[in-house]
Each structure stands twice: as structure tokens, then as C-alpha cells.
N, C-alpha and C positions, 0 to 999 in steps of 0.2 A: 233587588231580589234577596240580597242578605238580611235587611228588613222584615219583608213577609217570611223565609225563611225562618227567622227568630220567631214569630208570631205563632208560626204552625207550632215548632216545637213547643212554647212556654204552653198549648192546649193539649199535647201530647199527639199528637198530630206529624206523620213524616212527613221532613218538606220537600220528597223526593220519591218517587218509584226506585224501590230498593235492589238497585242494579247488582249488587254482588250477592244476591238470592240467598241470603243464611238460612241452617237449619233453622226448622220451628225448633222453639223447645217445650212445645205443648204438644198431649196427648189425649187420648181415650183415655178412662180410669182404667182401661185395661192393662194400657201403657202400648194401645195400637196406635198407630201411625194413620189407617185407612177404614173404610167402612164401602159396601157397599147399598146404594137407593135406586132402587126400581119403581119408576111411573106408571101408571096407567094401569090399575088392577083395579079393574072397574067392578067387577060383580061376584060374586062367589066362586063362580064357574074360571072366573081369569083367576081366580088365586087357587084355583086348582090346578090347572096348567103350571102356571108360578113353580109351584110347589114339585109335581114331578118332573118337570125339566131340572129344577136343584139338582135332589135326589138323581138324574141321569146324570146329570155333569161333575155334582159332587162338588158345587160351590156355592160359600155361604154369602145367604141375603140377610141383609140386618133391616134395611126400613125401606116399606111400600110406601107410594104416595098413590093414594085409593078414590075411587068414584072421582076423577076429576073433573066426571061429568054436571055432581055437585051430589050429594047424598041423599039429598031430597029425594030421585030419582029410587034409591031402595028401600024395598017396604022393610016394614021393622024387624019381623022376622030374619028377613035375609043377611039383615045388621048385624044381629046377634048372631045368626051363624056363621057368618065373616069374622065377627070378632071371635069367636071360641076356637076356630081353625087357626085364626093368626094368633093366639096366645098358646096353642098347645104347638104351633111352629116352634114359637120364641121369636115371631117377628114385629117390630112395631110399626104399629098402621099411621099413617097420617091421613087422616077423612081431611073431602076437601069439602064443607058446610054449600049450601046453596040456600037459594037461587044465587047462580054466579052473575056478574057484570055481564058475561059475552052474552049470557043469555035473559036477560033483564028487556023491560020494556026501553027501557032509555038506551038511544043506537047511537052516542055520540063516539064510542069506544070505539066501535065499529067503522067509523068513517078516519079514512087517512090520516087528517091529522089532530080528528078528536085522539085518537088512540094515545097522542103526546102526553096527555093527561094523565096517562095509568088507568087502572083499574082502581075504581072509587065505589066505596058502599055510599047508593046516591038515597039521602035522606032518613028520617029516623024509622022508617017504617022496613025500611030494607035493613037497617040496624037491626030492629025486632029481629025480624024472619031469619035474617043469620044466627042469630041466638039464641033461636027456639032450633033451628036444625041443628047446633050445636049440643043441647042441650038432649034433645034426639037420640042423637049418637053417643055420647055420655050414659045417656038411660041404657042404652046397647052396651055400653062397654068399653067403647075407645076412647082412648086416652093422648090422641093425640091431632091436632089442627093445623091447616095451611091456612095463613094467613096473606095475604096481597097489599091489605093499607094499611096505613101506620095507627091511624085514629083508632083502626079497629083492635090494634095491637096494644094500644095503651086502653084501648077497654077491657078486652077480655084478660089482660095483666092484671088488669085493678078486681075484677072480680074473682079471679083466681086467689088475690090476695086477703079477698074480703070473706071469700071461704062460699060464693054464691057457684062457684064451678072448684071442680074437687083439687086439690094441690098437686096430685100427680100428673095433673095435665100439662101438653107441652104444646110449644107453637113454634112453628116452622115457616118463618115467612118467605115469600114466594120471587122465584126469579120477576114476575109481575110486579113486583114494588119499584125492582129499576135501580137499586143498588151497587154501585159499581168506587167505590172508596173508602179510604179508614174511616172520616168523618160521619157516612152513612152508616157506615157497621157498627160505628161507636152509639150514635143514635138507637137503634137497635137493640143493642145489648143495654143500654138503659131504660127501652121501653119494653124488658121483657121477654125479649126474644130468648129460646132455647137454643135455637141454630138460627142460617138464614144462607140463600141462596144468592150467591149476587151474578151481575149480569154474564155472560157466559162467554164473552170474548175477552177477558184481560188477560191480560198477560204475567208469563211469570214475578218479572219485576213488581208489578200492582199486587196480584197476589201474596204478595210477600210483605208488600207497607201496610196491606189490610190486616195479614195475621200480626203487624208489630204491635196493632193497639187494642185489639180482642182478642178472647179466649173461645169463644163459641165457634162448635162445628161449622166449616165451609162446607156446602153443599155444590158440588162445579160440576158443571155437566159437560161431561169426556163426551157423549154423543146427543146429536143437539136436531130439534123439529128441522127441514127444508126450512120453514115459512121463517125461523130466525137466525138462516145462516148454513143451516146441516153441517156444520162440521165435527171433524172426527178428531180428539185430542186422545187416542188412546198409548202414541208411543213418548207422550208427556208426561203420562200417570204417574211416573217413579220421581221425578221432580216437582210433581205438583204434591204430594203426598212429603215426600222431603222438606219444602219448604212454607207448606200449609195446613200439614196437619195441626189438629183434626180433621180431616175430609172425608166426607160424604162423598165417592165416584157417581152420580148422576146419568143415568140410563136412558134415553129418551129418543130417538129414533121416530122417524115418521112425517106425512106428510104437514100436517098444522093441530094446534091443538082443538081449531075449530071441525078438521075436517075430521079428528080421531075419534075424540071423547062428548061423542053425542047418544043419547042413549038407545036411538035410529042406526048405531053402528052395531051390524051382527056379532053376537059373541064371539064367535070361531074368528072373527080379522082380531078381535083385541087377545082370545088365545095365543095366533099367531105371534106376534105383535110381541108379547112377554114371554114366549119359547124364545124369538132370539134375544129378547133385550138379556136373558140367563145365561148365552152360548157369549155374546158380548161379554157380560163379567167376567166367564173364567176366562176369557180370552186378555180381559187385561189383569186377572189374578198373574198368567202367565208371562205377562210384560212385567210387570213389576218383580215378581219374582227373580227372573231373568236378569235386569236390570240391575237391580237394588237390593237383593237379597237381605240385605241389614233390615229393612222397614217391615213391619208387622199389619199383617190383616188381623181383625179381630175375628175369635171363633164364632160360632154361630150361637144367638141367642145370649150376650154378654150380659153382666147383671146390670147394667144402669138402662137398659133400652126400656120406654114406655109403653110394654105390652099391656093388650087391652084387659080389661078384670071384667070377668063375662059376672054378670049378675048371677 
């Protein structure tokens, strides 16, 4: 083991889950410590909810993750008025592009243990159509993408860089990539990635070998689908925020995200649905605070977020 041990370090690599949890010594440019991301703000009418539930509870949302139903699903219009609402918030949107996997002709995802496989853009033609919704949304105004496969994350890096998609865009790759180590994160951040979500059970010690060898925001989700677990990390947030910042707190509640984010789900359940996921944040604003008072929320609408630029 002192062997492979040596090997991990000489790639910069911990050869360990970092049992004595050290601070991060990375921030926000703000010099926060935390951020809060809310899912599921599916349609214009969810981010209206969104927005006055804030405004009742008087706590700040930094970044939506939007239509996860896939964006295809909203007509352009309503794109643009989505994006002019979330830039006169100050909030940045993450559109999730479609046609997504789950709902793709190919049902290998779908079955037990095709699903092992990830989430995969199957073929070039499903390449296109991701890139024309992307492109979609861009003409709307948002500025920023979830991403789930890596291929696709070293493509649309490369065209960001090649000046074919606008520079201000950002990519957020998805707890669906299946990420769960420095190695992968590292991977990651060399293909591009702005942030990146990784799997949603590790522990503090792993979280901690992850932030040794990145800088990019951790996306962790404190409240998590039934279908991957349900569970609740909200009286961890002062420690996960201690020793992983930059974090993204991750809002997610509910039964699967097949059963949520269909676009056959009534508006008013996905209203519902983002009233509490808002009553949740200040609720763990209020653990952290309590907790950890040293550590810093970012205010609302901080200047590095990629809010959308409405045409």
C-alpha cells in the first residue's frame, strides 16, 4: 500500500479519505464559503413561486437548475421570459438542453442494469439535437448548461473556446455523470467544467480529498429524490460548507426525477414542490448560521453568477 500510496501522490491524487476534515482554503470571489441551488423550476410560472416564496422568507437563491424536464419542452417565448425574470432577480439559470436520455427512444437507461451505464448522448444525431436546444436557449439568453457526459463536456468546452457558443457560458455537470472522487473531479475540471456535482452520499472525509485537488464549486445535495436514497444532510451543512467550500447546498426533495419533471406534471405540484424547497434553504441558512457563524453566505445576486443577457 506504501507503493500505490506514493503513485496516488506523485499525480496529485490523496492516497487517502481525508480523515482529519481541514478547512477549505477556497472561496467564492465573494470570499463566501456557501451558495444556495434550487432544482426543478420548470416553467415560468415555477419561477414565479421561486421568487415570492424568497421574498416571504427573505432568503437568498443564487442558482436555479431549470426545465429538467429538458428545454425543448418550452416555447421560445416563454424562454425569453424566463431568462428576463431570472436576470432582473440576479439569479443564474442552469437550462437543462434536451431531448434528455430518460426520455430518448433508446430504453437501455431505463432498465436495471442498463442504467449502470449513465446517462449517455447515444449517437451523433442526438449530439446535433443537443446543440441545436442549446443553441436555442443561448438565442433566449441563458447562459448557462447541465451537462451529464463527459464527451459532451469536452465538446461543448471546445466550442466555447473556439468562440462557436458565447464565452460567458457555463456548464454544470450533473450528479448523473456518477462522480464520486479527486481523480474524477480532476478529470472535470480539465474538461471544462465550471462546477460539478458529485454523487450524493460521500462522506465528509471524501469530500474533503475532493476539495484537495480542485477548485471548482461542489454542488452536494443536503436534500436528496426517494428514488436515490431521500436523505436529509441538513444538520451537516456547517461542516460540509467548512470543509468543501465553495458549495453549492443542493435542494432536491421529492419522489424521482422521472416521476417530477415530466411536462404531464401539473404546474401547481411543481409550484408546490419549490415553495418548500425555499422554506428548506432558510431553514438550513438557519443551521449554519447557528452552527458556524464564522462561514459566509453569499448575498443575493453576487457579481461572478452567469445570469442570463436577454437579447
Amino acid at each position: 500500500m506504501a507503493d500505490v500510496s506514493a503513485w496516488l501522490e506523485s499525480v496529485g491524487i490523496p492516497p487517502r479519505d481525508l480523515y482529519d476534515l481541514p478547512s477549505s482554503q477556497h472561496f467564492f470571489p465573494d470570499q463566501a464559503h456557501y451558495r444556495i441551488e434550487i432544482s426543478g423550476v420548470e416553467r415560468l410560472s415555477t419561477l414565479d413561486a421561486l421568487l415570492e416564496e424568497m421574498e416571504k422568507e427573505d432568503v437568498p437563491v443564487h442558482r436555479i437548475i431549470s426545465a429538467v424536464m429538458g428545454s425543448t419542452y418550452l416555447p421560445r417565448r416563454e424562454l425569453e421570459e424566463f431568462a428576463r425574470t431570472a436576470a432582473q432577480a440576479g439569479l443564474e439559470v442552469i437550462m437543462t438542453p434536451g431531448p434528455r436520455p430518460l426520455w430518448d427512444v433508446g430504453k437501455q437507461v431505463n432498465s436495471p442494469e442498463g442504467g449502470l451505464s449513465g446517462l449517455r448522448m447515444r449517437g451523433s444525431d442526438s449530439l446535433r439535437h443537443l446543440l441545436c436546444d442549446i443553441e436555442r436557449s443561448v438565442q433566449a439568453g441563458i447562459r448557462g448548461f447541465l451537462v451529464w457526459d463527459e464527451g459532451v463536456l469536452s465538446l461543448v468546452n471546445q466550442l466555447r473556446t473556439n468562440g462557436q457558443l458565447p464565452p460567458d457560458v457555463v456548464f454544470k455537470v450533473s450528479i448523473f455523470a456518477g462522480h464520486a472522487n479527486a481523480a474524477g473531479a480532476k478529470v472535470l475540471a480539465d474538461l471544462g467544467a465550471n462546477t460539478f456535482n458529485p454523487v450524493a452520499d460521500l462522506t465528509l472525509p471524501m469530500l474533503a480529498s475532493i476539495r484537495k485537488v480542485v477548485t471548482l464549486p461542489m454542488d452536494v445535495h443536503v436534500l436528496l429524490f426517494d428514488s436515490f436514497g431521500g436523505h436529509n444532510r441538513m444538520y451537516e451543512c456547517p461542516e460540509i460548507a467548512r470543509i468543501a467550500s465553495p458549495v453549492y447546498f443542493k435542494i432536491e426533495p421529492g419522489p424521482s426525477v422521472s416521476a417530477l419533471y415530466k411536462p404531464s406534471t401539473p404546474p401547481d405540484t411543481h409550484a408546490f414542490f419549490i415553495r418548500e424547497k425555499v422554506r428548506q434553504a432558510a431553514i438550513i441558512r438557519e443551521i449554519v448560521e447557528k452552527e458556524a457563524p464564522s462561514l459566509r453566505l453569499s448575498a443575493m445576486a453576487p457579481d461572478d453568477l452567469a445570469l442570463p443577457k436577454v437579447p
